[in-house]
C-alpha positions in Angstrom: 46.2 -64.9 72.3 44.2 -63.6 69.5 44.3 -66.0 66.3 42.8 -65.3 62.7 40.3 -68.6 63.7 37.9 -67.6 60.5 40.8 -68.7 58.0 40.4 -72.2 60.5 36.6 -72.7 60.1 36.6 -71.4 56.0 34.9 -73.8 53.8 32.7 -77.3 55.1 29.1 -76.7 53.8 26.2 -76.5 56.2 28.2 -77.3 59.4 30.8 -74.9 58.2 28.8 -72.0 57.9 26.9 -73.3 60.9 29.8 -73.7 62.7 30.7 -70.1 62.1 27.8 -68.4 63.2 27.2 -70.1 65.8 27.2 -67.8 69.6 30.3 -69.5 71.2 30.5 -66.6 73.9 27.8 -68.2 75.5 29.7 -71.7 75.9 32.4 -72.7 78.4 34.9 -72.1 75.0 34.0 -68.7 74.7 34.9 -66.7 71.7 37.0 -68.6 68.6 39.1 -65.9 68.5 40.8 -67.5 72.0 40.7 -70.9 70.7 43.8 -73.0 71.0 45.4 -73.0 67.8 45.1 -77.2 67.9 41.5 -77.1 68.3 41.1 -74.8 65.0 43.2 -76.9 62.9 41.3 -80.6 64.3 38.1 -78.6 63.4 39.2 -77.2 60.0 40.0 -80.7 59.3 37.2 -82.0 60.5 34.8 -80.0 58.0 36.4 -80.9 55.3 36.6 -84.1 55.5 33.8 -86.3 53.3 34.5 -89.4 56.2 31.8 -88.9 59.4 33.7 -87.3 61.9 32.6 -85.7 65.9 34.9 -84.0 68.5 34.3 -83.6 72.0 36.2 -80.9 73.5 36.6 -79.2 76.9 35.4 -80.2 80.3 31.8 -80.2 79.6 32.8 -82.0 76.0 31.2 -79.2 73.6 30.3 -80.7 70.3 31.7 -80.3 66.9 30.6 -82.1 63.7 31.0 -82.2 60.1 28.2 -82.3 56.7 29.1 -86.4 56.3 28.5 -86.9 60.3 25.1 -84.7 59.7 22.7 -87.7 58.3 23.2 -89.6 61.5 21.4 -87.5 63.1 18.0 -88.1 61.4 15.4 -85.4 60.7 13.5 -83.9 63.3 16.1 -84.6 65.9 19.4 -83.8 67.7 20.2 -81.4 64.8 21.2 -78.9 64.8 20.9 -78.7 68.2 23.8 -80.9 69.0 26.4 -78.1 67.9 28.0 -76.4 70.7 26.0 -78.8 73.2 27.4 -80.4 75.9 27.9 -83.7 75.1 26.1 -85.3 78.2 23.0 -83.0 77.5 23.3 -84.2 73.7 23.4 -87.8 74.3 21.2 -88.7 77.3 19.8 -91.5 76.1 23.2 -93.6 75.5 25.1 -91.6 78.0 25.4 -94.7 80.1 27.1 -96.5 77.6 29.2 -93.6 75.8 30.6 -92.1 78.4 33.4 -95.2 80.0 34.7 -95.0 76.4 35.2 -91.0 76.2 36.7 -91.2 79.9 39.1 -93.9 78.7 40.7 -92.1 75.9 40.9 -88.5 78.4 42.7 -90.7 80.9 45.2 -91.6 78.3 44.0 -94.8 77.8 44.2 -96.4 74.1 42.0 -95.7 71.3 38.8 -97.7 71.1 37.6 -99.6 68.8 33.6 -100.9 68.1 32.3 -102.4 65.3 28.8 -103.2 64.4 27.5 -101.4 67.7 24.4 -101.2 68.3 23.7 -97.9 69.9 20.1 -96.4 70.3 19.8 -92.1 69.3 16.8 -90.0 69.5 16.0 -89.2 65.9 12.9 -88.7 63.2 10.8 -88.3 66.1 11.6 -91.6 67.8 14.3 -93.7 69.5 15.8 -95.6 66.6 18.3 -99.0 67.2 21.3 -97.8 65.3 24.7 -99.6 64.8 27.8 -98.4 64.5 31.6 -98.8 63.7 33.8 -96.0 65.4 36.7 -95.3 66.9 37.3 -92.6 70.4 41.0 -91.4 69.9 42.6 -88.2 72.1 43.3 -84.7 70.9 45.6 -83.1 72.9 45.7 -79.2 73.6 48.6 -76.8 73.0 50.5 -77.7 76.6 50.0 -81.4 75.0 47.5 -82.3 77.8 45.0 -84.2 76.5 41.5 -82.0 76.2 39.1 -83.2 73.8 38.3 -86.8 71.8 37.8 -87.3 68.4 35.6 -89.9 67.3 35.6 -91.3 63.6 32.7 -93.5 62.3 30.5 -94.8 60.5 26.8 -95.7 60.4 26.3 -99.5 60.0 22.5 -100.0 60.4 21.8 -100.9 56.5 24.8 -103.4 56.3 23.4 -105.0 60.0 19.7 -105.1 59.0 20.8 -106.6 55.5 22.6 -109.2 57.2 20.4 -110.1 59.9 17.6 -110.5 57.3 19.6 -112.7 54.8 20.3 -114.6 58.2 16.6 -114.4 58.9 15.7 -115.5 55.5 18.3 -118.5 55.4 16.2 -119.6 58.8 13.2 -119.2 57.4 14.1 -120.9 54.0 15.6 -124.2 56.1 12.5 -124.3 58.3 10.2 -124.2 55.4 12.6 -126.7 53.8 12.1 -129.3 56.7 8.3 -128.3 57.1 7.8 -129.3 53.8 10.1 -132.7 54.3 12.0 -131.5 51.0 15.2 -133.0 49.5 17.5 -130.3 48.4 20.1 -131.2 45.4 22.6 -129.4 43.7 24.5 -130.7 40.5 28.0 -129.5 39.1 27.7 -130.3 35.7 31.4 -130.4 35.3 32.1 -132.9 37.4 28.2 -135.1 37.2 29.0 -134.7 41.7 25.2 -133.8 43.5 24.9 -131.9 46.5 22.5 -133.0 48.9 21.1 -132.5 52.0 20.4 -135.6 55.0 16.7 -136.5 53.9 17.6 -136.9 50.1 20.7 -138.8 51.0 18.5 -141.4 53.3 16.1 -141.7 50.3 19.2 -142.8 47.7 20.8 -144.9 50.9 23.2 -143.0 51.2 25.2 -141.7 54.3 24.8 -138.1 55.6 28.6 -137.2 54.8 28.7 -139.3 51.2 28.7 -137.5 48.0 26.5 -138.5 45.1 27.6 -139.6 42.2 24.7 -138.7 38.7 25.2 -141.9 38.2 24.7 -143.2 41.7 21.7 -140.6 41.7 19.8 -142.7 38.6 20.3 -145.6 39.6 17.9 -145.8 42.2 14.9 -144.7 40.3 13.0 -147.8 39.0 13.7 -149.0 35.2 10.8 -148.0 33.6 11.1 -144.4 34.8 15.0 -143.6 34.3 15.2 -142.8 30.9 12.5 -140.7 31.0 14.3 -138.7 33.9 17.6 -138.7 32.1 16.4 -137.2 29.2 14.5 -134.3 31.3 17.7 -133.4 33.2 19.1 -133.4 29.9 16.8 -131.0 27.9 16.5 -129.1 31.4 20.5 -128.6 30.7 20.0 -127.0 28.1 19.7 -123.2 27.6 16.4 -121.9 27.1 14.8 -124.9 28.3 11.6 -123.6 30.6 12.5 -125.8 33.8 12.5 -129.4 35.4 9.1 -130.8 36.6 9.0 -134.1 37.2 7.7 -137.5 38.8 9.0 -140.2 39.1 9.5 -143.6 41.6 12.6 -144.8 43.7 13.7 -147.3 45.4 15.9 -147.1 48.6 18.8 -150.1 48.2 19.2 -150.4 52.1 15.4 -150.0 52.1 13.7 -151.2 49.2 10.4 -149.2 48.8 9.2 -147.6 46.3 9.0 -144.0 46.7 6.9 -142.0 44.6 8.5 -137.8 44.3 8.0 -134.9 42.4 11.7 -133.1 41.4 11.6 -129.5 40.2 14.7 -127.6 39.8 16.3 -124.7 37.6 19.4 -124.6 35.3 21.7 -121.6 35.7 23.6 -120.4 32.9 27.1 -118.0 32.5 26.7 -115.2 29.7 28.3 -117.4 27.3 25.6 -119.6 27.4 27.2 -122.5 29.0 25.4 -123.9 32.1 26.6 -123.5 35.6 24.8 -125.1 37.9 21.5 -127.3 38.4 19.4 -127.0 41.3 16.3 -128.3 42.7 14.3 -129.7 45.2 12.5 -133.4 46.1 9.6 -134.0 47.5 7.7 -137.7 48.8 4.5 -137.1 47.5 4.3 -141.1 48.2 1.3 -140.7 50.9 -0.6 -138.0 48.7 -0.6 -139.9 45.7 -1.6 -142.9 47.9 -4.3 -140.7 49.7 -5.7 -139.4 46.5 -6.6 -143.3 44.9 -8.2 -143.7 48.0 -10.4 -140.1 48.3 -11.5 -141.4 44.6 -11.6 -145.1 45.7 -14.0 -143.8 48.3 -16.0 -141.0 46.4 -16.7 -143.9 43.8 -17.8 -146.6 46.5 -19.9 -143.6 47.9 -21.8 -142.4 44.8 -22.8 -146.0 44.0 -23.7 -146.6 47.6 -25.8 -143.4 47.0 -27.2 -144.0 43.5 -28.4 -147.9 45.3 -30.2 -147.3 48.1 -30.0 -143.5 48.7 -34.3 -142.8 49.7 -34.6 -146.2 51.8 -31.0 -145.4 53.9 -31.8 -141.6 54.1 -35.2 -142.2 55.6 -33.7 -145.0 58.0 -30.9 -142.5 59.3 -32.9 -139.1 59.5 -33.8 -137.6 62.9 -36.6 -135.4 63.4 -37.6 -132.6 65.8 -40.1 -130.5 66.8 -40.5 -126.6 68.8 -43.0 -125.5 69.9 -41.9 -121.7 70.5 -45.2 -120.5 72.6 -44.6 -123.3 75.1 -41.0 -123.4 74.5 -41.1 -127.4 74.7 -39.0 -129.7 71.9 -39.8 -133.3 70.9 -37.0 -134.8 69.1 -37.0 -138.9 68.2 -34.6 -141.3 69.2 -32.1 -140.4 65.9 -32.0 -137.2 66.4 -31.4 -137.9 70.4 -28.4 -140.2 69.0 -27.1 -137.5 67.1 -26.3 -135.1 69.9 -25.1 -137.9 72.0 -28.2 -138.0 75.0 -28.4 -140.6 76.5 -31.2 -139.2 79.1 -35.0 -140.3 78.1 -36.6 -137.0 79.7 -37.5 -133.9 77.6 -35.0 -132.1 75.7 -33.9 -128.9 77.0 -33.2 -126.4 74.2 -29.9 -124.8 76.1 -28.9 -128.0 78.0 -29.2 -130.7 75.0 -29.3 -128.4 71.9 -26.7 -125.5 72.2 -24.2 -127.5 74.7 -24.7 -130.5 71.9 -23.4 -127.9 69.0 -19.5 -128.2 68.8 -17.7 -124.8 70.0 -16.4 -123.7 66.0 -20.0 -123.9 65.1 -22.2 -122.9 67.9 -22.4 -119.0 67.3 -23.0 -119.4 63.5 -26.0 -121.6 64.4 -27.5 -119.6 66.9 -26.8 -116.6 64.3 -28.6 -118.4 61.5 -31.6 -119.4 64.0 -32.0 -116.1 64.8 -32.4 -115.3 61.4 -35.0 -118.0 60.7 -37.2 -116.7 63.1 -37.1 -113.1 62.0 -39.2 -112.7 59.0 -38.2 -109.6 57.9 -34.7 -111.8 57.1 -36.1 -114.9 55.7 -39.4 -116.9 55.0 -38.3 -119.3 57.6 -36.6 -121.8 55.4 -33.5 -123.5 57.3 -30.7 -125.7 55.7 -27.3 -125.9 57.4 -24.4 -128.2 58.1 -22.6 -128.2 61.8 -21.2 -130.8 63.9 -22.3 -132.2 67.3 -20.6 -133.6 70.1 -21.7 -136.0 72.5 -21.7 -135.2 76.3 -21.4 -139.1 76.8 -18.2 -139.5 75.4 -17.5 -136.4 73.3 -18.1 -138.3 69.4 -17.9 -135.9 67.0 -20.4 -136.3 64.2 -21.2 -133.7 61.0 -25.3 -133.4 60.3 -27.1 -131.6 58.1 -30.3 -130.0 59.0 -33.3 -128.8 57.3 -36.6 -127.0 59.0 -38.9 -124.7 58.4 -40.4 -122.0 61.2 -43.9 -121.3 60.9 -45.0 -117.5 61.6 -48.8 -116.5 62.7 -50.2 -113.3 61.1 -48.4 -110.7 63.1 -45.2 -112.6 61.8 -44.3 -113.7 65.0 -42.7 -117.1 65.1 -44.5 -120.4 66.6 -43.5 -123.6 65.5 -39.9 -124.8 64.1 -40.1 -128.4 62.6 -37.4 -130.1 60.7 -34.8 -133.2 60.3 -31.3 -134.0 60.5 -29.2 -136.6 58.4 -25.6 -137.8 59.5 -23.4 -136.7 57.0 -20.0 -137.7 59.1 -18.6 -139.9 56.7 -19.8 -137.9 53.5 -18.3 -134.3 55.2 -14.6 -136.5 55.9 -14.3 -137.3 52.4 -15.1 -133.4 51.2 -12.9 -132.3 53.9 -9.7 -134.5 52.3 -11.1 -133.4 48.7 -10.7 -129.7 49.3 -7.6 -130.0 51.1 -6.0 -131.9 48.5 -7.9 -129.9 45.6 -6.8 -126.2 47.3 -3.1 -127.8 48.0 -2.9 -129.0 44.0 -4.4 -125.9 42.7 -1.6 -123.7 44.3 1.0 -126.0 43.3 -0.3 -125.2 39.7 -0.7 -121.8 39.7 3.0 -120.9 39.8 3.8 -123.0 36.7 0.6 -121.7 35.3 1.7 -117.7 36.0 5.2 -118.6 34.3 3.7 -120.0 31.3 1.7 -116.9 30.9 4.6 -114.9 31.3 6.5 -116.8 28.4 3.5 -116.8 26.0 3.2 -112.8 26.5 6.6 -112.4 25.9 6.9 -114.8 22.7 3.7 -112.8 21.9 5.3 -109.5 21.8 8.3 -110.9 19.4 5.8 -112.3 17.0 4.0 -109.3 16.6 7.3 -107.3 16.2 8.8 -110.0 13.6 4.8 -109.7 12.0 3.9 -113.2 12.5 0.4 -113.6 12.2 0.4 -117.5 12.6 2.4 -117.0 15.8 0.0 -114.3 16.7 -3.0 -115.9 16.7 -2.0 -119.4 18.1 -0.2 -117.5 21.0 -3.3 -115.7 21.6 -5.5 -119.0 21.7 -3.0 -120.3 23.6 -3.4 -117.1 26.4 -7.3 -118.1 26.4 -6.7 -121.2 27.1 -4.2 -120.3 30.3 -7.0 -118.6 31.3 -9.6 -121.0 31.3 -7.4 -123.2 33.3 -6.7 -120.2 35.6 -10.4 -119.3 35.6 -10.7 -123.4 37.3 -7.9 -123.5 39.3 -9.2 -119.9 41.2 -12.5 -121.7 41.5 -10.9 -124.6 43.1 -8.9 -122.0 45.4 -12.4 -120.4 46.0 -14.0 -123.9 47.5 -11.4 -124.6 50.0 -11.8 -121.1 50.9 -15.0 -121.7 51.0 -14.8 -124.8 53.2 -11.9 -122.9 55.9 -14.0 -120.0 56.6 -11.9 -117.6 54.7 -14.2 -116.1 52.1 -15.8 -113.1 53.4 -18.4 -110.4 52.3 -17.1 -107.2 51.8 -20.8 -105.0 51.2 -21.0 -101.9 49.4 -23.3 -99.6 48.0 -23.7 -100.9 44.4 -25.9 -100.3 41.4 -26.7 -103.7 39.6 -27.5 -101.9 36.3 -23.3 -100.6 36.3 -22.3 -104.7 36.6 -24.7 -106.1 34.4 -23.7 -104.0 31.8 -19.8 -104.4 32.9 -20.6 -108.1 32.7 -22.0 -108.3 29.5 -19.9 -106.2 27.9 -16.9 -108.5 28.9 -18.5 -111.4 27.7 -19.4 -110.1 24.5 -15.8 -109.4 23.7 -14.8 -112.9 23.9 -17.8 -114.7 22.9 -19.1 -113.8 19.6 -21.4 -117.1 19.2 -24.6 -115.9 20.9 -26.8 -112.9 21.2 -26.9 -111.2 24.5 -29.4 -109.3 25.2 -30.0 -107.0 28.5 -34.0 -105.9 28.9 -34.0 -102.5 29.6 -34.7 -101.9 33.8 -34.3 -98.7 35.9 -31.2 -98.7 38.3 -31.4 -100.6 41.5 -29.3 -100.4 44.6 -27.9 -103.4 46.4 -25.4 -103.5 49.3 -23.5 -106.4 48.6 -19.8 -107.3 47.7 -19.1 -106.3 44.1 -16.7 -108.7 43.2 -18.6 -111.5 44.5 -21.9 -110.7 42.7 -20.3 -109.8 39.3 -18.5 -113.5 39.2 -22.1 -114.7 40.4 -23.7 -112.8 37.6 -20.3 -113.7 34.9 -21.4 -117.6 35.9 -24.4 -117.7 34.6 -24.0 -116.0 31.8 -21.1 -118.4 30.9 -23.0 -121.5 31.7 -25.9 -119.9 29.1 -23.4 -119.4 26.7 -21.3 -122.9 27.3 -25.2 -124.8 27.7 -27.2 -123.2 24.7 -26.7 -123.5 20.9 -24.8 -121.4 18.3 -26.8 -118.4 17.3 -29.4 -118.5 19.9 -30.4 -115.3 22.6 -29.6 -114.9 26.0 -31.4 -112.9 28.1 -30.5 -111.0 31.2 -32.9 -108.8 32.9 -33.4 -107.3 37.3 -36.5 -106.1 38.6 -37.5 -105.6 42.3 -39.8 -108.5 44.1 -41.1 -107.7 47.5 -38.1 -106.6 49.4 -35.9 -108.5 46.8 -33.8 -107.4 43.7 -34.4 -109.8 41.3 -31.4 -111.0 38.7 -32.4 -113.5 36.1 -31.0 -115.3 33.6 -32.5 -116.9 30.4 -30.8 -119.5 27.9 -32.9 -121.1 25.0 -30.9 -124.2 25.7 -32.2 -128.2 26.2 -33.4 -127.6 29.8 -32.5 -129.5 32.4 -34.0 -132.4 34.4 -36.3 -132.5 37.1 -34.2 -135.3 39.1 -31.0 -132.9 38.3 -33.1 -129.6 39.3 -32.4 -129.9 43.6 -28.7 -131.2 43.2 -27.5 -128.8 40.7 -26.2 -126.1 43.5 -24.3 -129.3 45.4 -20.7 -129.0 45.5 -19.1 -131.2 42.0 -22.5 -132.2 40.8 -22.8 -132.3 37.2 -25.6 -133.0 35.1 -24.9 -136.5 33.5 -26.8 -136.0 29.7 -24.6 -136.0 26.1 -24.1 -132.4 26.2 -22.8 -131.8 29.2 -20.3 -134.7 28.7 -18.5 -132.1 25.8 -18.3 -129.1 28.1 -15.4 -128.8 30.3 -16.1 -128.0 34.2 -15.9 -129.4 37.3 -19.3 -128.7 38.8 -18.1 -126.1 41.6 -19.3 -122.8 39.5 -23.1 -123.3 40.4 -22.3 -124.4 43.8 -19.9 -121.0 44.6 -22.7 -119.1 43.4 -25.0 -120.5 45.9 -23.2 -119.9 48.6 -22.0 -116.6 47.9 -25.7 -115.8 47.1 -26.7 -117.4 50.4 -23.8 -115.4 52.6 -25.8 -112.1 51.5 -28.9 -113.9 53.1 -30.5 -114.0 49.3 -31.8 -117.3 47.3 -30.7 -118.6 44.2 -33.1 -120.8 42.1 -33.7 -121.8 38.5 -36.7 -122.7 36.3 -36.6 -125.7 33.0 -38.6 -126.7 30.9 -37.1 -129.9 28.8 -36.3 -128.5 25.2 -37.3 -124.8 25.8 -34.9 -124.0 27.5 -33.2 -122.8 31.8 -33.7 -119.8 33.8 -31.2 -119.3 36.5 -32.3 -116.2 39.2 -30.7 -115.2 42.1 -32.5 -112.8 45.0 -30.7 -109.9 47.4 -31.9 -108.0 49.6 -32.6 -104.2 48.8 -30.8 -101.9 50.2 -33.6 -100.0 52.3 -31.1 -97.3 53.6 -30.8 -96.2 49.8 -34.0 -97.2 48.3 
């Protein structure tokens, strides 16, 4: 029978016009014009429908789709070959798992019915893990046999993935919640009821299933500090109030401790301005607290024990050794013997007692840094390191620092290597807890910090638009001052960096005439008090890290501004010595000490005269400087005289490649 089909396929976009150019004499349907007339009219409404829709029709299941069945398909895949394929061809990949349901619905069988089903298609160039919700119903041909399937569906992926990672993050959330050992709480103001979870109940005494009363809540903190805490949850209540940070003590009634923990939460207010809902977290900061009076207990029992006796104990406790690197013999004394846990009294082997004495972590960086020592080209020799040792007895751990010096004859070939070592266990424990307790607070303050910011720029913005130039200016001061704090608080970061290993040198070609100049300009924009001046120099090329060197460089020149008087000139100037570049700089300040000169690069040291004592710090800027001056393999020094002034200078290698 011969049937007008183009009236059938007229209209459905891309697939239509697809659909009716497509060479259906070479398919098992043949031409349209002998189509069934219930296979036209399923396909006509199958193209223009805006819902995804597929048929399968035929023995070999020959393939129609629509334009809103199209994006399934992906780019650079099945399309447009799919049209007029046989379905088995089409669908290799999921064949397997397709095919039961199409043979279901031709037997007669019931519709199906999948939602959320996760079935893989070859598409943009790759195998992709789609889901799906879709339903395989019959079509039946004009005899009413059934001879095709119609599937309608829908591509679920986005709503599945978007789930599965709000699941995902829930997970995470909870487990970083029990990590942390944090009480969750969550207040309905309307009716003063908490919300908690099981480890803030068993702080209040309460059971897991028991609500909390606000009431209930306060009376467990101690006297002294619940009026305090009622009147921050109060002004936290409050619209437009910044947030709830706050300390405080409780005490358990089943369990009377005291309990020291730090509540933060946020308010959460309807567009009528009326508050919601109160939320926050608790946290036992009982054993930090408690851990940080004794760090300082311990750090102040140290310095004194320091300041007391510090040459006589320091010569009592030092080891000594001794190479000889033509005979390749070492003679090391008892202490030093002690140190690396021998216990033999025969000579000391340099593999066998030295590198098997070095603990694991530190071995290759000391046998890096030895090797360095003894090439001349790297370094005059000098040696000054911190690693740990571990006894082969009974596997003690102990930190030491060493110092040495390797002696070259005059074809720079090394021959002697003679130093000490001093036990620095105890001293190394008591920086370790510092910096893990200084780099856990300085990230706890840097989100407050960041928010505060935020606020100031944005009250900043309305004052300027409203022309307040009181509000101006003291906002302004106000966003130096953030920045001081977050100048500190990055230094802070930087030291337990520093102490985990995680501070690494990125080198680059880099012209020290561009930073100096970027350097000095910056300063000058914010510091109008002294004269800077740079003495003219040619441009020299370093490979160093850029970053790294221009906060090097920004240090000094903010301790010569911080440490010299009103008025007076700072100089800055970089020349080349021997196969160094040279970077000094010169304040006409008071001068500093002899007895302060050698610990001035030590980690927290601060010179103890009356005008340090006005200048804000925390004695870490000098000491990042040394060591990021040291991880290029440079030196860093400085030269006083008492009333005429400092001049800092720090050394790097040139860049022989570009000079």
């Amino acid at each position: 029978m011969i049937n007008n089909y183009l009236q059938y396929l007229d209209g459905g976009g891309e697939m239509g016009k697809l659909t009716r150019n497509f060479n259906w004499k070479d398919t098992s349907l043949g031409s349209p014009e002998g189509w069934p007339s219930s296979l036209l009219t399923t396909i006509s409404i199958v193209l223009n429908s805006r819902f995804p829709m597929f048929i399968w029709w035929g023995d070999e299941l020959i393939q129609f789709y629509n334009d809103a069945y199209r994006p399934s398909l992906g780019n650079e895949g099945k399309h447009p070959a799919a049209l007029g394929q046989r379905g088995e061809d089409c669908w290799q990949e999921i064949w397997p798992v397709i095919k039961p349901l199409i043979d279901q619905v031709l037997a007669g069988g019931e519709s199906t019915w999948s939602e959320d089903q996760l079935i893989p298609i070859y598409r943009n160039n790759r195998l992709e893990d789609v889901y799906w919700t879709f339903s395989y119903s019959k079509l039946l041909g004009e005899l009413g046999e059934i001879a095709g399937v119609l599937v309608t569906c829908t591509e679920t992926t986005k709503q599945v993935t978007a789930l599965r990672d709000v699941s995902t993050a829930k997970q995470e959330l909870e487990f970083a919640i029990n990590a942390a050992n944090l009480g969750t709480w969550d207040l309905d103001p309307n009716t003063n009821r908490f919300i908690g979870n099981e480890r803030l109940k068993s702080w209040f005494g309460l059971e897991a299933g028991a609500e909390i009363e606000l009431a209930k809540a306060t009376d467990v903190i101690i006297a002294q500090d619940r009026d305090r805490v009622i009147t921050e949850i109060e002004q936290a209540m409050t619209f437009g109030a910044s947030g709830y940070d706050i300390e405080y003590t409780i005490i358990n009634p089943l369990k009377p401790e005291p309990r020291l923990v730090r509540a933060v939460g946020k308010a959460i207010f309807n567009p009528e301005r009326e508050i919601v809902r109160f939320s926050g977290t608790l946290q036992d900061i009982t054993k930090e607290r408690n851990a940080l009076k004794q760090l300082r207990d311990a750090h102040h029992r140290l310095e004194l024990t320091l300041d007391q006796s510090r040459l006589s104990k320091i010569a009592a406790q030092l080891g000594t050794f001794d190479m000889d690197l033509i005979k390749g013999t070492m003679e090391w004394d008892d202490r030093c013997r002690e140190l690396f846990g021998i216990s033999h009294t025969g000579d000391v082997s340099y593999e066998r007692d030295f590198i098997n004495g070095l603990h694991a972590e530190d071995r290759n960086r000391i046998l890096n840094i030895i090797d360095d020592v003894f090439d001349k080209s790297k370094t005059d020799g000098d040696y000054d390191v911190e690693y740990r040792t571990v006894s082969v007895a009974d596997g003690k751990v102990r930190w030491v620092r060493a110092k040495g010096k390797a002696y070259f004859d005059d074809a720079g070939k090394p021959f002697r290597f003679i130093g000490s070592v001093l036990d620095i266990t105890e001293q190394k424990t008591d920086e370790l807890r510092k910096n893990d307790f200084i780099g856990m607070v300085s990230h706890e303050l840097k989100t407050p910090l960041t928010s505060l910011k935020g606020y100031i720029q944005i009250l900043n913005h309305k004052a300027k638009i409203n022309a307040d130039d009181f509000a101006v200016n003291a906002l302004l001061k106000a966003d130096m001052q953030i920045g001081k704090m977050s100048k500190l608080i990055n230094g802070f970061l930087d030291v337990s960096r520093l102490e985990a290993g995680k501070i690494s040198i990125e080198p680059e070609d880099v012209n020290l005439k561009e930073i100096i100049d970027e350097v000095v300009e910056d300063l000058k924009m914010i510091s109008t008090t002294h004269q800077i001046h740079i003495v003219p120099f040619d441009p020299i090329i370093v490979q160093v890290d850029r970053d790294k060197i221009i906060s090097v460089i920004s240090n000094l020149l903010s301790n010569a501004v911080k440490y010299s008087p009103q008025g007076s000139k700072i100089g800055i100037s970089c020349d080349t010595q021997d196969c160094f570049a040279r970077v000094s700089v010169r304040d006409e300040g008071s001068g500093i000490k002899i007895q302060d000169r050698e610990r001035l690069f030590e980690r927290f040291y601060r010179v103890g005269s009356a005008e340090s004592s006005t200048v804000p710090g925390f004695g870490i800027g000098l000491y990042l400087c040394a060591e990021i001056i040291q991880r290029h393999n440079g030196k860093i020094g400085l030269m006083s005289e008492p009333g005429k002034g400092t001049t800092f200078y720090f050394l790097l290698p040139l860049n022989k490649s570009v000079n």
